[in-house]
N, C-alpha and C positions, 0 to 999 in steps of 0.2 A: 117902392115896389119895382121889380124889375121888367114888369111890363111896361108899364109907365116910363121907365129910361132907353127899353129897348124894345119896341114896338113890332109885332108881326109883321110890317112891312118891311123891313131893314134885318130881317134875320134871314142866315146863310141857311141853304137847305141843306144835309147832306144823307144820303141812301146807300148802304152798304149792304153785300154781302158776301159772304164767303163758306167754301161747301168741299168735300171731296170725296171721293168714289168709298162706299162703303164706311164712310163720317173717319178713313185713314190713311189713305192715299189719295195721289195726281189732283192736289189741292188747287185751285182758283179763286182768286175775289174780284168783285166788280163795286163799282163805284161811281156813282153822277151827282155831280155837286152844284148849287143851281142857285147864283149870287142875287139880290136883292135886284140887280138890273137886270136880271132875268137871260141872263150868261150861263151857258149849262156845259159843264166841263165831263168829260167821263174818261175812268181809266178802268182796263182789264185785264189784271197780272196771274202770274202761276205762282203759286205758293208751296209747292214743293212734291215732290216722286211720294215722300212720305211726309204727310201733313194731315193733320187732321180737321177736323169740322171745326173746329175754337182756332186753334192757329191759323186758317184760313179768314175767321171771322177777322180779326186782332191783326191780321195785315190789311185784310179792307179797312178798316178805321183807320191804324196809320196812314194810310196810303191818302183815304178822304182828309186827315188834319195836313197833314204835306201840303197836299190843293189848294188848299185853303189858306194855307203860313205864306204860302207861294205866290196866290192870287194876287190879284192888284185891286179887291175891295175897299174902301173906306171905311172903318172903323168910323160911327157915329159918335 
């Protein structure tokens, strides 16, 4: 079971969003990402003049697995 190998303690948080004016435009996502040792990272990027509510979503994510490839956690 995958709880058993990877226990709520030792799992990476990660909190996304991303939104823009009218769900089409002046896109933004934000992002805080928050390691097992209680490290809490955050980024808040622009996602585009025209960007919608999904493509704004789907850069916060990228942006939180980036962090997290990038981080210096330990793989259990």
């Amino acid at each position: 079971m995958i709880a058993e190998r990877y226990p709520e303690d030792v799992w990476i948080h990660a909190y996304t969003d991303g939104s823009a004016t009218n769900a089409v435009a002046n896109g933004g996502a934000g992002v805080l990402v928050r390691s097992p040792e209680g490290h809490t990272s955050t980024a808040g990027i622009p996602t585009g003049k025209y960007c919608s509510n999904y493509a704004a979503e789907v850069q916060a994510i990228m942006q939180a697995a980036s962090m997290i490839h990038d981080s210096e956690s330990e793989c259990p």
